[in-house]
Phi, psi and omega in degrees: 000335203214049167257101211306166180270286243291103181336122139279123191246143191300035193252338175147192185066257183051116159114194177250131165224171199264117167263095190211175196249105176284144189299345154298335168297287163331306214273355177279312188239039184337304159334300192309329196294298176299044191353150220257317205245325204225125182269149183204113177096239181220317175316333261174324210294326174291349163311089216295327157272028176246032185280329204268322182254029146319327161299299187292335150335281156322324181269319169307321164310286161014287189260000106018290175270003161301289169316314152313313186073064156299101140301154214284352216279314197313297183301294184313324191273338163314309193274318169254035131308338199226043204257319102030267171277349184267343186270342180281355199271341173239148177314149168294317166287014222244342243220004200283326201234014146226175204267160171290335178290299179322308204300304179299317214267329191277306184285318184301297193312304206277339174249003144301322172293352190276285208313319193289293192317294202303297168334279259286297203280350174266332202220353176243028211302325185300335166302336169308331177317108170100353164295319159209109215320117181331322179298340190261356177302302177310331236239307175304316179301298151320323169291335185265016161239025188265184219269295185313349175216085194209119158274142161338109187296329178288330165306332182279288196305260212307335180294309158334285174328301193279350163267342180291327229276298199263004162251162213263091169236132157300113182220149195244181190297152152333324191264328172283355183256356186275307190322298178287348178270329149264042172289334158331306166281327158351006199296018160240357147086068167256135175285150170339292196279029133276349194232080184277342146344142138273117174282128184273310185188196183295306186314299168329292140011255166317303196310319202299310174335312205287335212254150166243126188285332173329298176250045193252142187249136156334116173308154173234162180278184184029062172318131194285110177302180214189102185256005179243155171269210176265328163280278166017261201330295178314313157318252175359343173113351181288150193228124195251145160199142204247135159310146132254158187287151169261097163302342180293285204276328196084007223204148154307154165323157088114054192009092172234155187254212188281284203257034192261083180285138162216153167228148215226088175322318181307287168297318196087000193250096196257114182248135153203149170331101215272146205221128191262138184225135183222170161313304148332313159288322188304310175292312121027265162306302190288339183277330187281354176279316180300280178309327175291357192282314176300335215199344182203055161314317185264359192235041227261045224277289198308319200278340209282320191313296193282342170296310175307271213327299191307315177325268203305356179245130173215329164222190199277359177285328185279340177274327193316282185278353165283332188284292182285038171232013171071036196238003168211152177228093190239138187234027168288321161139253203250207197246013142299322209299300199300322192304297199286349192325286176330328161291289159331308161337330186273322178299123177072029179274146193250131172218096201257318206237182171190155191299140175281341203285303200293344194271281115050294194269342201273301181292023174245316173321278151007290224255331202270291190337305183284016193246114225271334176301345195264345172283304183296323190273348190293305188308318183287333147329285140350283171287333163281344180188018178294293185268164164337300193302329176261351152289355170250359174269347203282287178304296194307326207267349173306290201307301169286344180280291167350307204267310178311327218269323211296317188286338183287296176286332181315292166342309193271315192295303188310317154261058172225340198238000000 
């Protein structure tokens, strides 16, 4: 019944899935999981320090249907019509100890405060003042794209649909007021007519963010492994260069995306994106890592990124020279913290298929490592003209050898003649 209209596009998903956390995952960071401020949905509801902004729910609910002018009676035979199919998107144990009244009353509240929040911040903003303390907005946003406090998005869209269609509101679709309420994560400034998807919930979202569907190839199984790191390499002659992001344009150099690695064989020269890691991104990736595990196994582009990052990261020498080579901006504290983030990240990830374009670089990487020329020039190179000081001592001592090789035949010729 509350099934988007909106083309399914082939990047993954498709059908209802559990919005839940598999428990092997969780149980590495339970925190990336756990909304810090604001509960959504039934997983997080009994949590007794997500309690306090119960309130603010309810008044936003409120004034929601105030705006609309609804009646609730309408809205509530909206949700338990579909009440049903809406319990299927979560485990069956998280769902055992509430009630259908409890359940419908729970799905209502939390997606009118969404509904409400969005309105608020697009189009009522000055109302906002004093509803809810300026310090709690980030903090609310985040809690609303982590993968455990997520309503269905077609549950949003139909509730939406059906209180906007007859009040004289100004509105635009649901997915452009979701756009502008997470531009934050936005960082790649993707637009309506950029997003030919069906969106499952934020999370979903957020992951979509990362991605350019333009170029994404079909995943292949058994994806080719990297068994060096980025100092490996960098000994071996990689020459590492990090995109950079344009904040003026919203876009990567050379209109590039997130995850658009090349390694250029010939040359020897592996570009990436350049990527900021805070506690906040970090958390970010493990929930959209969650969800592909759960929902997009086979589409799995964002968990694909960081596993090439993990090849490349083993110790903190290796976060060392990707930062200073513009491809990490890490704000993790010192470069173990990054190190181990990054590592983590990976752990207990079921990883069967991989992006071809990475499978590609990773056996083009392989093949470059082994080639023992590319190493003796990296070493001389190193010890010979890696700084200013040592290319001139370098050059002058060439230079006197040169002059020595000259006077030596001069010499030779002179008695000889």
């Amino acid at each position: 019944m509350f099934e988007s209209s909106r083309q399914q596009f082939s990047i993954g998903g498709g059908g209802l899935g559990l919005i839940s956390v598999p428990d092997h995952l969780r149980k590495l960071d339970e925190q990336a999981f756990t909304p810090l401020l604001l509960s959504i949905g039934p997983i997080h509801l009994s949590n007794v320090k997500l309690q306090s902004t119960k309130r603010y729910k309810v008044q936003f609910c409120e004034s929601f249907l105030r705006w609309t002018k609804m009646d609730l009676k309408d809205l509530v035979g909206c949700v338990r019509s579909c009440e049903k199919e809406i319990r299927s998107y979560y485990a069956e144990n998280i769902l055992s100890d509430i009630s259908s009244d409890d359940f419908v009353a729970m799905i209502l509240v939390d997606a009118m405060f969404i509904l409400g929040y969005f309105y608020k911040q697009s189009y009522l903003t000055s109302e906002l003042d004093g509803m809810i303390p300026d310090w709690m907005h980030p903090f609310l946003k985040l809690d609303m794209v982590l993968l455990e406090n997520q309503l269905p998005f077609s549950v949003l869209e139909m509730l939406f649909n059906q209180a906007t269609s007859s009040a004289e509101l100004k509105t635009e679709a649901l997915l452009e007021l979701a756009l502008e309420f997470f531009q934050c994560y936005n960082f790649q400034k993707m637009s309506l007519e950029n997003i030919a998807a069906r969106i499952e919930n934020f999370t979903d979202l957020v992951r979509l963010f990362h991605l350019n569907v333009s170029q994404l190839r079909n995943r292949i199984s058994g994806g080719a492994k990297l068994p060096y790191s980025a100092t490996q390499l960098h000994e071996a002659g990689v020459k590492f260069k990090g995109v950079k992001f344009e904040v003026a344009t919203k876009r990567y150099g050379g209109d590039r995306c997130f995850l658009d690695l090349r390694f250029d064989l010939k040359n020897g020269v592996l570009e990436i994106p350049c990527i900021t890691l805070n506690a906040e991104k970090i958390r970010l990736i493990r929930n959209i890592s969650a969800l592909e595990q759960s929902l997009y196994v086979g589409h799995a582009y964002v968990t694909d990124f960081f596993v090439i990052l993990d090849f490349l990261i083993d110790t903190s020498k290796d976060v060392d020279l990707l930062c200073k080579e513009g491809i990490l901006v890490n704000y993790l504290g010192d470069s173990n913290a990054a190190a181990s983030a990054i590592n983590n990240l990976n752990t207990n990830i079921l990883w069967d298929y991989m992006n071809p374009n990475y499978s590609k670089i990773c056996e083009d990487l392989n093949v470059f490592y082994k080639k023992p020329w590319h190493k003796w020039r990296a070493t001389l190179w190193r010890q010979y003209f890696s700084t200013p000081w040592r290319a001139a001592s370098t050059s002058a001592a060439i230079i006197l050898l040169l002059l020595t090789l000259a006077q030596t035949v001069c010499s030779l010729k002179s008695t000889i003649w």
